[in-house]
C-alpha positions in Angstrom: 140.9 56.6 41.0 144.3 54.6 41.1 144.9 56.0 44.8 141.5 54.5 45.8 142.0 50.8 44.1 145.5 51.0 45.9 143.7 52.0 49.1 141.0 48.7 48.2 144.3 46.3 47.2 146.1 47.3 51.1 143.1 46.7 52.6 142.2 43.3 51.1 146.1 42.1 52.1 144.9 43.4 55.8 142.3 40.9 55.8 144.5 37.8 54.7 147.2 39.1 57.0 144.8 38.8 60.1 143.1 35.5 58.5 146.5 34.1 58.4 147.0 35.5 62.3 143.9 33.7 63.3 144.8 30.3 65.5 144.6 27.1 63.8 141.5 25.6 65.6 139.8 28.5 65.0 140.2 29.0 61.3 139.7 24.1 61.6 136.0 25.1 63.2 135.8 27.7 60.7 135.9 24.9 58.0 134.1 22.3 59.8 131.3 24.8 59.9 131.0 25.2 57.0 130.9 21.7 55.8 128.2 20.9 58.8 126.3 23.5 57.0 126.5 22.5 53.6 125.8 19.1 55.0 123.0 19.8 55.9 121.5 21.7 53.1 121.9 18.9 50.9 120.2 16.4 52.9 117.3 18.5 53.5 117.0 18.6 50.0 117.0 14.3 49.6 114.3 12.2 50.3 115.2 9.1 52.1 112.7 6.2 52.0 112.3 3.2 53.5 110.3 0.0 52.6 108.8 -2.5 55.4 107.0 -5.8 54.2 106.0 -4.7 51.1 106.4 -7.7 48.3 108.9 -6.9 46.0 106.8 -6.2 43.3 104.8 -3.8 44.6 108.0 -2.0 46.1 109.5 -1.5 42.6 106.4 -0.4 41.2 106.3 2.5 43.9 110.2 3.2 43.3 109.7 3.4 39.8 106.7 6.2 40.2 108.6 8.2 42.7 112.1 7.7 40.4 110.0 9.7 37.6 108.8 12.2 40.3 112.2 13.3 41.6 114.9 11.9 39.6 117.3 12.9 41.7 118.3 13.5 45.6 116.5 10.6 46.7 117.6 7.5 48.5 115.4 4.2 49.0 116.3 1.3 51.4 114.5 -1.8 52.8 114.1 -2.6 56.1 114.6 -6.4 56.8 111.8 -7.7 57.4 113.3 -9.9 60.5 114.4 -7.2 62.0 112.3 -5.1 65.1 110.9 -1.7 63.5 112.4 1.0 65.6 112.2 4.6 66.1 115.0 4.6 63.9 113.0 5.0 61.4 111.6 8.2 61.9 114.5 9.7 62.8 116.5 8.6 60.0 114.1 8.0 56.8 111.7 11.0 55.4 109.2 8.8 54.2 108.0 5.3 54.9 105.8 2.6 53.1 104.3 0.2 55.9 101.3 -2.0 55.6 98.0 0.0 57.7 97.6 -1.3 61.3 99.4 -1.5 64.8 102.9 -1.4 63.4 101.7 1.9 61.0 100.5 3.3 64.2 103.4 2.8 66.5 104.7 5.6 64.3 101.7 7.8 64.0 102.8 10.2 66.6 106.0 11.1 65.2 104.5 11.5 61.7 103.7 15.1 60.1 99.8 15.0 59.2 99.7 15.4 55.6 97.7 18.9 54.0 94.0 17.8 54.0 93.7 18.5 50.4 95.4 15.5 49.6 92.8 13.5 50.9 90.6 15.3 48.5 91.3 12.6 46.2 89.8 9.8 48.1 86.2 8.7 48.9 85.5 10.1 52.5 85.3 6.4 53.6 88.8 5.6 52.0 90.8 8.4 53.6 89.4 6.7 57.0 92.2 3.9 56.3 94.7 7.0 56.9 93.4 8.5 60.5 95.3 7.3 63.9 93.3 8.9 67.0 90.9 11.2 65.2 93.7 12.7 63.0 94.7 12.2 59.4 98.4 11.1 59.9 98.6 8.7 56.9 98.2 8.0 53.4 96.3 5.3 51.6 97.7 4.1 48.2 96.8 0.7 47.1 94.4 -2.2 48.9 94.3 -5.9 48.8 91.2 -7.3 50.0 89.0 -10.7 51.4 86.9 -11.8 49.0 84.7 -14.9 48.8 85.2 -16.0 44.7 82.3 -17.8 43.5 82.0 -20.8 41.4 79.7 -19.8 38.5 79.1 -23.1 37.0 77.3 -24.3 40.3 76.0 -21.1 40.5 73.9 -21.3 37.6 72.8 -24.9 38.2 71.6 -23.8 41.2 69.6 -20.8 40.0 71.3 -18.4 42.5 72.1 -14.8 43.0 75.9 -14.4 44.6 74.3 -13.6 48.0 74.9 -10.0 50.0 73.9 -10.6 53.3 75.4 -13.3 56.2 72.0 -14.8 56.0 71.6 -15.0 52.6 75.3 -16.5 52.1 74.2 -19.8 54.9 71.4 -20.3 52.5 73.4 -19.9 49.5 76.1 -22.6 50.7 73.1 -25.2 51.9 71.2 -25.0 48.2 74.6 -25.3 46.6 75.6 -28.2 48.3 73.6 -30.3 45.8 76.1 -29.7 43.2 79.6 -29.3 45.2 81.0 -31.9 47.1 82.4 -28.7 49.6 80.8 -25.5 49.4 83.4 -23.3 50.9 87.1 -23.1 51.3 89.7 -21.4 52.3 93.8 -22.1 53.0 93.5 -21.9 56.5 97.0 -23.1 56.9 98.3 -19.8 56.3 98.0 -17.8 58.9 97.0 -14.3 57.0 94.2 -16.1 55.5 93.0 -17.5 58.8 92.9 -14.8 60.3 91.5 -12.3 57.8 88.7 -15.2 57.4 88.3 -14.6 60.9 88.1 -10.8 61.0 85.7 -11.1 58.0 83.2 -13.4 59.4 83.3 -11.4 62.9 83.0 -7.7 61.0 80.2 -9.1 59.3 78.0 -10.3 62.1 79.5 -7.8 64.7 79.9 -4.5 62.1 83.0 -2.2 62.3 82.5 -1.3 65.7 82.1 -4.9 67.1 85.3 -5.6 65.4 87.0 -2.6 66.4 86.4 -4.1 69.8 87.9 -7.3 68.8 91.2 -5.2 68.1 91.6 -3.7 70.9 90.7 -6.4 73.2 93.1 -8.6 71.0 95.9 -5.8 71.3 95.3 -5.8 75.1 95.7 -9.6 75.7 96.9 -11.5 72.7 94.9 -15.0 73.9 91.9 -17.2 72.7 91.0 -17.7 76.1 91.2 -14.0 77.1 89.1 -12.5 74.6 86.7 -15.2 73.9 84.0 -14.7 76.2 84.1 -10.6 75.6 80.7 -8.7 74.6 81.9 -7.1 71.0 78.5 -5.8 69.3 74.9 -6.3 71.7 75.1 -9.8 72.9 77.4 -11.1 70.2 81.3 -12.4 71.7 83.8 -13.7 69.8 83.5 -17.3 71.1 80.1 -17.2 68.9 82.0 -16.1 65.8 84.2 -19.0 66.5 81.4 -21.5 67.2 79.5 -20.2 63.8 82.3 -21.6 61.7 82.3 -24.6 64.0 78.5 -24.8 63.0 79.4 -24.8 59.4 82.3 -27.2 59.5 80.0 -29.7 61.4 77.3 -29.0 58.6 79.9 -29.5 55.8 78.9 -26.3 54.3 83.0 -25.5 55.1 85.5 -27.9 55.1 85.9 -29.2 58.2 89.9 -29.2 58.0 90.1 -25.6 56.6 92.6 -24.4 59.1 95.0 -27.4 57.3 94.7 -26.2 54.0 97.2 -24.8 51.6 96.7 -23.2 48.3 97.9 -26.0 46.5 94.6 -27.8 47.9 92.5 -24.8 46.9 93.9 -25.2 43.4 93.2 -29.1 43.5 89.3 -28.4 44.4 88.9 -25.5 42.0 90.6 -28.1 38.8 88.3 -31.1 40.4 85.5 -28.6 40.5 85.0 -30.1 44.1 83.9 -26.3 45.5 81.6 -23.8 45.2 83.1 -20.9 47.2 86.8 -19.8 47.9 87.3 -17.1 50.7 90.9 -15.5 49.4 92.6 -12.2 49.3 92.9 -10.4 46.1 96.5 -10.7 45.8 96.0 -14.0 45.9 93.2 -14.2 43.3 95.8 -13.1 41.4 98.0 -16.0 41.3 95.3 -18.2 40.2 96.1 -20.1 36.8 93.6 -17.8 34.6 91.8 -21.6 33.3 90.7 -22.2 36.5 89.8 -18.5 37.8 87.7 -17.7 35.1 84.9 -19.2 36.1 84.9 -17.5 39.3 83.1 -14.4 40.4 84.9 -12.2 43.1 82.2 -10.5 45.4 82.2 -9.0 48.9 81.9 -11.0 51.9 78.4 -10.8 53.0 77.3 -9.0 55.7 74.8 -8.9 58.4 72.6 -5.6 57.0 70.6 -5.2 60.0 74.4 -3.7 61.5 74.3 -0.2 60.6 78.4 0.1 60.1 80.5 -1.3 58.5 83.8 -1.7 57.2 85.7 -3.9 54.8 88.6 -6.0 55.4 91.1 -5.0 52.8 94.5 -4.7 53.9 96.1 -0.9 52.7 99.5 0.0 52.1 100.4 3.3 53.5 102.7 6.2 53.3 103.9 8.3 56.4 105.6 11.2 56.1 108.1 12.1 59.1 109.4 15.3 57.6 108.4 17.5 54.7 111.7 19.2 53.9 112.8 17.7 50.4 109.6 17.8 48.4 108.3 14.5 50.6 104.5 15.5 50.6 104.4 16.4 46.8 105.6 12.7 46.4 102.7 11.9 48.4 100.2 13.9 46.9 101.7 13.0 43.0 101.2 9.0 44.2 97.5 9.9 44.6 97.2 11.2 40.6 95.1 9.9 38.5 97.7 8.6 36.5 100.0 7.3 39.1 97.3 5.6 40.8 96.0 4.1 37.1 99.9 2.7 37.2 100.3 1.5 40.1 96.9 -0.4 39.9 97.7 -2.0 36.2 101.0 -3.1 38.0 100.3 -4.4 40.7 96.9 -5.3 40.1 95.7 -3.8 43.3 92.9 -1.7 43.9 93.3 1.9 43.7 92.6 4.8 46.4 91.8 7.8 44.6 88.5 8.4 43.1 89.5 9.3 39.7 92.0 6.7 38.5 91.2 4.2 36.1 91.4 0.3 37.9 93.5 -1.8 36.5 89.9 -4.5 35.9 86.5 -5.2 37.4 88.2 -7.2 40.6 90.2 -4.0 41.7 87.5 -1.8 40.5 84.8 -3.5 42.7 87.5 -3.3 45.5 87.5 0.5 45.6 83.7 0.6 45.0 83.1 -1.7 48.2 85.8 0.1 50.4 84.0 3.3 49.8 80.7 2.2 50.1 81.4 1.2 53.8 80.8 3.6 56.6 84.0 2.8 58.2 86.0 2.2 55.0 89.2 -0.4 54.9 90.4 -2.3 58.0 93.8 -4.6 58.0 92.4 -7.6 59.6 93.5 -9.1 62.4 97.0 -9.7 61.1 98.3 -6.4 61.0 95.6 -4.5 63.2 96.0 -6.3 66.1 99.6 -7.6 66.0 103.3 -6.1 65.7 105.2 -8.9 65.1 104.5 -12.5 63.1 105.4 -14.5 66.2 102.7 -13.7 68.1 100.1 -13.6 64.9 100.9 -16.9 64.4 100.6 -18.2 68.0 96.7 -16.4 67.8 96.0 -18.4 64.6 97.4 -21.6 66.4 95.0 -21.2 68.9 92.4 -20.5 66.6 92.6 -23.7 65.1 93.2 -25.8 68.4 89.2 -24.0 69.5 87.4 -24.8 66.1 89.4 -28.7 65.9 87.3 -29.7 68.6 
């Protein structure tokens, strides 16, 4: 036994002898090896998200979710908001929160298509909001959405139903006009508002396809002018969407200076009780002061229901995955929960995805229940489905208002 651990005890000073014989930059590559190598194991193992456009508030809230998922081996930055999106990001970031639309889908080729079970937890029309070219590439966790609020003191004087159909809604804002100085409004300064007004009003009387059409045409050529005179559902073009609020700003059933608009005015005709109708996203119906939205009903923007699809125009914030190394799709999948979409809706006071989760009140409730009600389910709007950059959003809303001024 002792001659066979002396034999063991030679051999292992054989083996540091020759290590120690080995040339220096072989033993240095050696080393760098492995570090490269352990390197790498550990970032495979963390989860590097990035943020893009998402308000503050809504970007802590989905930290803070993801924080309890994986407390550790995670990393979360911000990209500036200024700054061009670039491919960067999926090379660099595992997972990435961006608002659904043309900058989302710039990126939907590099992303990894999520397991379809997690889109088990979605109404079917819902999980549409996460498909780029027939495939299921992202994931839809909260939605804003267009609403037209209604004033329910008028309302009742006037003996009216809040009206469902585009139709209905003309009627609704001529019978009301008895009682409010200026039936409808909307800041139309901003340019988000304008143009998901816009999208609104053309998905109702053109359905999800004719507005579709708008999109791409929009995408294509990124002018009034251009896209005007273009055939988006039967006969209907988008100069006649146009020339419809035209129509009702020369009838006085919208204010004629709508496009000037901000939401301190909105706030000034809602006190004055001036109004009968405010066109306003969610979010926004948010930051109303509760003595003043109270008396309002939030309801759907009317549609035309001869139009056999339709979506809704609810902007959705989205997560891509561009790897799945480090436990990224089970942060996806644990976002969709029940309970983590019940947080994130109380929060943020958002509308929920998932079919399960608890809303955080009627308003985001009704949200969800519209969305999946619609063929077609959520669309961005204009905004972020047809542009990639706010420069050239905003010139589109310019020239929006210089066509309906006239």
């Amino acid at each position: 036994m002792n001659k066979q651990i002396q034999r063991q005890s030679k051999n292992s000073r054989k083996l540091v002898k020759r290590f120690h014989l080995l040339p220096a930059g072989i033993i240095v590559a050696v080393i760098i090896l492995v570090v490269v190598v352990s390197t790498n194991r550990y970032t495979n193992k963390t989860v590097s998200v990035v943020f893009y456009n998402i308000p503050d508030t809504i970007q802590y809230e989905l930290e803070l979710r993801i924080k309890k998922l994986k407390s550790s081996g995670i990393t979360f930055s911000t990209w500036p908001a200024e700054e061009k999106l670039t491919k960067q990001i999926s090379k660099k970031y595992g997972l990435f929160f961006v608002w659904k639309g043309a900058l989302a889908d710039q990126f939907a080729e590099e992303a990894i298509s999520p397991d379809t079970k997690l889109y088990h937890a979605l109404p079917p029309s819902i999980a549409r909001a996460g498909l780029y070219d027939g495939q299921q590439k992202m994931i839809p966790l909260l939605m804003d959405n267009y609403e037209i609020a209604f004033y329910r003191t008028y309302r009742n004087a006037a003996g009216l139903q809040i009206p469902e159909t585009l139709n209905s809604f003309e009627d609704y804002l001529r019978t009301v006009k008895k009682h409010a100085e200026i039936p409808l409004v909307c800041a139309g300064s901003n340019d988000r508002t304008l143009l998901g007004f816009v999208s609104a009003l053309t998905e109702s009387v053109c359905g999800s396809e004719g507005y579709a059409a708008l999109v791409g045409n929009v995408r294509e050529t990124p002018s009034v002018d251009n896209v005007a005179d273009a055939t988006l559902s039967g006969s209907v073009s988008f100069r006649m969407v146009l020339d419809k609020i035209r129509s009702w700003q020369q009838e006085k059933l919208l204010m004629p200076q709508w496009y000037k608009l901000k939401e301190k005015d909105i706030d000034m005709y809602m006190k004055n009780h001036l109004t009968a109708a405010v066109f306003m996203p969610l979010s926004t119906h948010r930051t109303k002061q509760f003595v003043l939205i109270k008396y309002y009903d939030a309801a759907r923007f009317p549609i035309d229901k001869t139009i056999a699809n339709h979506a809704i125009v609810a902007p959705v914030i989205e997560g891509i995955m561009f790897r799945n190394k480090a436990g990224e799709q089970d942060i996806l999948e644990q976002l969709l929960s029940a309970d983590n979409q019940t947080q994130l809706s109380t929060k943020t006071m958002l509308a929920p995805v998932a079919s399960r989760a608890a809303a955080s009140d009627r308003q985001s409730d009704d949200v969800r229940y519209w969305a999946a009600s619609c063929s077609d389910g959520p669309v961005a709007g204009l905004y972020d489905d047809a542009f990639t950059d706010d420069a050239t959003a905003a010139e589109f809303a310019a020239q929006i208002r210089d066509y309906v001024k006239k």
